[in-house]
N, CA, C and O atoms as a printed pandas DataFrame, in Angstrom:
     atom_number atom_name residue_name chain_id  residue_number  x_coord  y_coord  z_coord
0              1         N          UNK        A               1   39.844   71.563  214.233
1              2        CA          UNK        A               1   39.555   71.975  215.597
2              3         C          UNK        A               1   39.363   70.729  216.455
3              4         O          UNK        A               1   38.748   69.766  215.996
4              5         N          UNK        A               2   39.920   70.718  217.805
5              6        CA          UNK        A               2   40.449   69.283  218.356
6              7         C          UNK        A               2   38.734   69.726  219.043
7              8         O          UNK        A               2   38.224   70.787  218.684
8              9         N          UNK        A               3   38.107   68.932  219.873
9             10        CA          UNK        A               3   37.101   68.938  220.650
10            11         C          UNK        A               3   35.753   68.367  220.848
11            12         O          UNK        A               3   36.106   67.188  220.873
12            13         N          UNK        A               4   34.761   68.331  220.972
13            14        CA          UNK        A               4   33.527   68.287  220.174
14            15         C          UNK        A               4   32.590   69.347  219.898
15            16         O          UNK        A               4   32.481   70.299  220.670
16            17         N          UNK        A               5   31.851   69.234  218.758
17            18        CA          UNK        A               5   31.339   70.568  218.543
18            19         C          UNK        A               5   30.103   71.099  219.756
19            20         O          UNK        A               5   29.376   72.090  219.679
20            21         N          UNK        A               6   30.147   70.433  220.465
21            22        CA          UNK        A               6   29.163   70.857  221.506
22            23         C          UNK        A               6   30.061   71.703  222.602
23            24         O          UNK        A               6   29.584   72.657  223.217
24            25         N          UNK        A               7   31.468   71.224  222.781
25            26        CA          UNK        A               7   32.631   71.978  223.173
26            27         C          UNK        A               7   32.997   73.288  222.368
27            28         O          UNK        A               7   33.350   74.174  223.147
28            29         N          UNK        A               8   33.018   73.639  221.172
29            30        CA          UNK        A               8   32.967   74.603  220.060
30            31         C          UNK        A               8   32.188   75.499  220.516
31            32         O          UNK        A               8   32.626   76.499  221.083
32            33         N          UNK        A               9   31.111   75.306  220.364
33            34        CA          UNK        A               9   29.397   76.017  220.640
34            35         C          UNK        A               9   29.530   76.605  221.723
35            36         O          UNK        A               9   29.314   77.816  221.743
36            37         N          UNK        A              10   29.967   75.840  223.065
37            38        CA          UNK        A              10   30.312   76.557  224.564
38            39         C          UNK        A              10   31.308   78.005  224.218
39            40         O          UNK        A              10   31.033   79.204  224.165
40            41         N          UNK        A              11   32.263   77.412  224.069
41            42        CA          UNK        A              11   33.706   78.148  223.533
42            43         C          UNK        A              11   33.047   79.454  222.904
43            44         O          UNK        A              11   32.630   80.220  223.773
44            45         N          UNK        A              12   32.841   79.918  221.491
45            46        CA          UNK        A              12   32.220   79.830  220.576
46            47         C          UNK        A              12   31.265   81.246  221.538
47            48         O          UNK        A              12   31.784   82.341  221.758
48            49         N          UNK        A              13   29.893   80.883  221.966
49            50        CA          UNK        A              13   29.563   81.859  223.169
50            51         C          UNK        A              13   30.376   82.613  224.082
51            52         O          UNK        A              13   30.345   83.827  224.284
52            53         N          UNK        A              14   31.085   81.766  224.591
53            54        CA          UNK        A              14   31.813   82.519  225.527
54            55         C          UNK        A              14   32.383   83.406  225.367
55            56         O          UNK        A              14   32.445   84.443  226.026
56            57         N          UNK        A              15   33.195   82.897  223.863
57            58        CA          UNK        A              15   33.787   84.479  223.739
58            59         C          UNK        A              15   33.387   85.222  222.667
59            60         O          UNK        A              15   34.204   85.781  221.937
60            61         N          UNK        A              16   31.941   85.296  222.465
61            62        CA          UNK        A              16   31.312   86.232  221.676
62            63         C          UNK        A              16   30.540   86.934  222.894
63            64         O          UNK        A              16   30.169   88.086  222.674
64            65         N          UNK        A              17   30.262   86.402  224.109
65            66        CA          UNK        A              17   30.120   87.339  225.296
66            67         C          UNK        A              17   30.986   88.590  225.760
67            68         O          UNK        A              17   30.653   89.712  226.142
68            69         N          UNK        A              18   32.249   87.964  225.578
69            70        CA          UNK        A              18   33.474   88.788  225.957
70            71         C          UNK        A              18   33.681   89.565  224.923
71            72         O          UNK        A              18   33.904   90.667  225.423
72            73         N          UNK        A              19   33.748   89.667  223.661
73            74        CA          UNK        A              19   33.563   90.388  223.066
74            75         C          UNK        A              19   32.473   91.603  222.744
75            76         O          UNK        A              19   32.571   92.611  222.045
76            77         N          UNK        A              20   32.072   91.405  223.046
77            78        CA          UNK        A              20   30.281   91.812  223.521
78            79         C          UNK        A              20   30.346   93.012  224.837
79            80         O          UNK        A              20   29.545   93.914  225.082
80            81         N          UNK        A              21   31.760   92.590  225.627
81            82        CA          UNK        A              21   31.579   93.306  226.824
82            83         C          UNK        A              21   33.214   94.414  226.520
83            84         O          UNK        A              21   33.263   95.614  226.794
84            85         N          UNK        A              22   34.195   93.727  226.010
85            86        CA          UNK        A              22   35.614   94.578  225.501
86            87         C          UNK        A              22   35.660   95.251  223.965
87            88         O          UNK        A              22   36.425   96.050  223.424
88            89         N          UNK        A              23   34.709   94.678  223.622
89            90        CA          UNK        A              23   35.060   95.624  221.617
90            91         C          UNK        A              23   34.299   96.461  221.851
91            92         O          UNK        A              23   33.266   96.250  222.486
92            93         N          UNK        A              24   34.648   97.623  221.381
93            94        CA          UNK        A              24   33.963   98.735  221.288
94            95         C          UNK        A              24   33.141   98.686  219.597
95            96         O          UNK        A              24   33.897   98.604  218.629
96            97         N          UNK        A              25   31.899   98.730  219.396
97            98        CA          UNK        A              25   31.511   98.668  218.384
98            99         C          UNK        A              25   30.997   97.488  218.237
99           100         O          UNK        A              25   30.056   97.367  217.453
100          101         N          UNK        A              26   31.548   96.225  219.035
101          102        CA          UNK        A              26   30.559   94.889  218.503
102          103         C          UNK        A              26   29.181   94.930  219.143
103          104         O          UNK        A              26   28.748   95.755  219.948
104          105         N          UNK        A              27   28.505   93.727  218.549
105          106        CA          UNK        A              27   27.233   94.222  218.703
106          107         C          UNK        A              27   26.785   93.595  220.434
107          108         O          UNK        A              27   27.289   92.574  220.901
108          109         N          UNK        A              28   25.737   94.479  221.193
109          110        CA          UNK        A              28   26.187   94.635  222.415
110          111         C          UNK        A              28   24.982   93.145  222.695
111          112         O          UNK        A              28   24.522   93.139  223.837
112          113         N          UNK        A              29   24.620   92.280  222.015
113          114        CA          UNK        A              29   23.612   91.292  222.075
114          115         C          UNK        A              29   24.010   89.982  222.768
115          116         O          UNK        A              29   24.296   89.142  221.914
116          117         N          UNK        A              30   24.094   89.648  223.665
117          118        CA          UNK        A              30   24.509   88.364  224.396
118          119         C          UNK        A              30   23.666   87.339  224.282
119          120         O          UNK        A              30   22.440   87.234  224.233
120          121         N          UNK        A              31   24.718   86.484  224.243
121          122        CA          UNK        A              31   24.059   84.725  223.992
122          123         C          UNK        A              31   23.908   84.452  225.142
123          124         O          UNK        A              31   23.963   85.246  226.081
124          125         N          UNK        A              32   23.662   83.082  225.200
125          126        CA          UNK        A              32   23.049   82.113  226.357
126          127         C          UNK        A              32   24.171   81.082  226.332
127          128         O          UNK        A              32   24.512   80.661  225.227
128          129         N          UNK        A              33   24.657   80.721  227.199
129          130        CA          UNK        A              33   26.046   79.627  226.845
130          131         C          UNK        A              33   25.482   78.681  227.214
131          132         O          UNK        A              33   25.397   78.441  228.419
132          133         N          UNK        A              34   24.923   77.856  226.243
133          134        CA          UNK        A              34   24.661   76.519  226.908
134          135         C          UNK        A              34   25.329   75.413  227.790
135          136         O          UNK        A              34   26.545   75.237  227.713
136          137         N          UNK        A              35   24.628   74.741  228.543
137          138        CA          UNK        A              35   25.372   73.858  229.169
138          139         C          UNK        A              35   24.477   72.697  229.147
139          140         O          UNK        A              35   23.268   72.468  229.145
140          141         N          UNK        A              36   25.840   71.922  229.126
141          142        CA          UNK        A              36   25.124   70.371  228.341
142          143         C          UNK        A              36   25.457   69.275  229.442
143          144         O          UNK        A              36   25.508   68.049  229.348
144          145         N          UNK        A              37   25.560   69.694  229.968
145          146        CA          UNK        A              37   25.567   68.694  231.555
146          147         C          UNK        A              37   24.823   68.031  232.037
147          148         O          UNK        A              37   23.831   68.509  232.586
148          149         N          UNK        A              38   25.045   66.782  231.993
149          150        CA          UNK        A              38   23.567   65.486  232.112
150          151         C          UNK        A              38   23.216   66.054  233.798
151          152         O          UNK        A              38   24.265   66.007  234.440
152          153         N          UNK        A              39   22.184   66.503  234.550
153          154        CA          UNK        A              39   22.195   66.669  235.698
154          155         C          UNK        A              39   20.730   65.717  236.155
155          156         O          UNK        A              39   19.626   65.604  235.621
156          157         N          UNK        A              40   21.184   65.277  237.079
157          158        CA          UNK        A              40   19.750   64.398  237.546
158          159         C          UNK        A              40   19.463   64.367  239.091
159          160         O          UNK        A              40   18.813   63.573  239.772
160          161         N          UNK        A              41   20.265   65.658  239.456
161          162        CA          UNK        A              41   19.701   66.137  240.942
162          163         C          UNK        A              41   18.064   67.006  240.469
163          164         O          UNK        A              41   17.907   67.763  239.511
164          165         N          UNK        A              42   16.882   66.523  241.635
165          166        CA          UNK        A              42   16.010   67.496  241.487
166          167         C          UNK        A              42   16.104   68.736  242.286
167          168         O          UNK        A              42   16.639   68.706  243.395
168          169         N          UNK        A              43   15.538   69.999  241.709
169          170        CA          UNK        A              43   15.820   70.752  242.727
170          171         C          UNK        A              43   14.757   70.563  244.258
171          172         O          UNK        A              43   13.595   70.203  244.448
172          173         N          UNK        A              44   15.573   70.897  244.891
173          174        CA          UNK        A              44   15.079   71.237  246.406
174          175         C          UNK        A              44   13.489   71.812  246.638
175          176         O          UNK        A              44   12.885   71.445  247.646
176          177         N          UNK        A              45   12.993   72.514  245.892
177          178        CA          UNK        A              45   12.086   73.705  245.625
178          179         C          UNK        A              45   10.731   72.250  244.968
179          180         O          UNK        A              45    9.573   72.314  245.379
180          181         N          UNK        A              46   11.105   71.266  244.118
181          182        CA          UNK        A              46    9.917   70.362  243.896
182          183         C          UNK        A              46    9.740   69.318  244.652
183          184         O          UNK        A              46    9.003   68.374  244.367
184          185         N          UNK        A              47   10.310   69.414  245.513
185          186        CA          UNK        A              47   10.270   68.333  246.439
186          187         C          UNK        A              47    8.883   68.918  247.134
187          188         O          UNK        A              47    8.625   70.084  246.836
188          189         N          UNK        A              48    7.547   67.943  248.424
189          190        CA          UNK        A              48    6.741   68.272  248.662
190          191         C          UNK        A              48    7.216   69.428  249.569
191          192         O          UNK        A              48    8.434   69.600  249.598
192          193         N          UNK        A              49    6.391   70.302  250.366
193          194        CA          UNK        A              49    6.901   71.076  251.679
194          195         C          UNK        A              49    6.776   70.398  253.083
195          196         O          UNK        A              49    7.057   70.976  254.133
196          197         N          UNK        A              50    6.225   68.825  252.968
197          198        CA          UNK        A              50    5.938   68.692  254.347
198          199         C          UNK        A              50    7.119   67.339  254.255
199          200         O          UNK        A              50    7.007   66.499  255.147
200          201         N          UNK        A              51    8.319   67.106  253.118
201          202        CA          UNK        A              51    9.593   66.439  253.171
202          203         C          UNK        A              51   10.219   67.467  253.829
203          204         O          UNK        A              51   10.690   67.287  254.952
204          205         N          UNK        A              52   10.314   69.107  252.954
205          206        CA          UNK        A              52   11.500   69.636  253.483
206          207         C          UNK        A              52   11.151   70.319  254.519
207          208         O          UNK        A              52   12.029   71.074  254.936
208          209         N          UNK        A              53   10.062   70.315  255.143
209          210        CA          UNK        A              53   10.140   70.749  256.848
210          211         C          UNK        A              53   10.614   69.900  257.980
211          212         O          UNK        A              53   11.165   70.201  259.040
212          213         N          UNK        A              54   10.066   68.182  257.209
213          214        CA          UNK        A              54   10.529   67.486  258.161
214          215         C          UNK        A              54   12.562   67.178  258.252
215          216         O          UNK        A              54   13.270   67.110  259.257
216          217         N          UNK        A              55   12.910   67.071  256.927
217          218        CA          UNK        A              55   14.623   67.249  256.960
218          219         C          UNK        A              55   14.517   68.773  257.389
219          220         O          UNK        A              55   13.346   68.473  257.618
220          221         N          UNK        A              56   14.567   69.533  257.576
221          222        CA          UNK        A              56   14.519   70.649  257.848
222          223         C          UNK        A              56   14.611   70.542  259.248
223          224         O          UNK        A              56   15.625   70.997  259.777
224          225         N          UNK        A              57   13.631   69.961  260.035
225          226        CA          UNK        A              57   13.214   69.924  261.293
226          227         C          UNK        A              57   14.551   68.521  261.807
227          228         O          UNK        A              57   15.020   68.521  262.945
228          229         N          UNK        A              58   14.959   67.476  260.765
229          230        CA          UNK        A              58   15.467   67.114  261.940
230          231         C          UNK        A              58   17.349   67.546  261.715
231          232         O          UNK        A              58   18.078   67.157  262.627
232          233         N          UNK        A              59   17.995   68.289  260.571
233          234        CA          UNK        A              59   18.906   68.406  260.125
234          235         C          UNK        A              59   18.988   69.867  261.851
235          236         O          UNK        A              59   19.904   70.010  262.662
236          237         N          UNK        A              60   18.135   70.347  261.794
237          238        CA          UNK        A              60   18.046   71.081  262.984
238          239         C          UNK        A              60   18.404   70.461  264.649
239          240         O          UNK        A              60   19.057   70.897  265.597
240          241         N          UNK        A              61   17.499   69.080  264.365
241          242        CA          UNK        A              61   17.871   68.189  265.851
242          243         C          UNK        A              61   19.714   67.758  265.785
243          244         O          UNK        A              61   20.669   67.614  266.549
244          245         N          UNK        A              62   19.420   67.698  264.514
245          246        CA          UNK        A              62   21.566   67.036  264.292
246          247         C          UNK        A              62   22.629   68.161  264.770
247          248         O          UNK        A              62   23.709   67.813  265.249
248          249         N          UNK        A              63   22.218   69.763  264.594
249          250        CA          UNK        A              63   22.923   70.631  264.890
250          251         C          UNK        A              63   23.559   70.882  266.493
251          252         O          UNK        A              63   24.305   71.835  266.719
């Protein structure tokens, strides 16, 4: 199998989802498809509230 097995594992879920949703008789239990994606944005939501009022407030003056 050409890939890496962390590519496998994705794969692998995915279509034990789909199966999950077209076989009649398989078992109706869904996975979680992992994703392995280095991400190093924070979300928006932990940032303080008195950053995102002020971008807030001036992304508003830019409009």
């Amino acid at each position: 199998m050409k890939g890496s097995p962390r590519d496998a594992h994705r794969k692998g879920c995915k279509v034990w989802n789909i199966a999950a949703d077209t076989i009649e008789g398989w078992p109706q239990r869904r996975v979680k498809v992992p994703d392995y994606r280095r991400l190093y944005a924070v979300p928006w939501e932990q940032f303080p509230a008195s950053l995102r009022a002020d971008v807030d407030s001036y992304l508003d003056r830019l409009a």
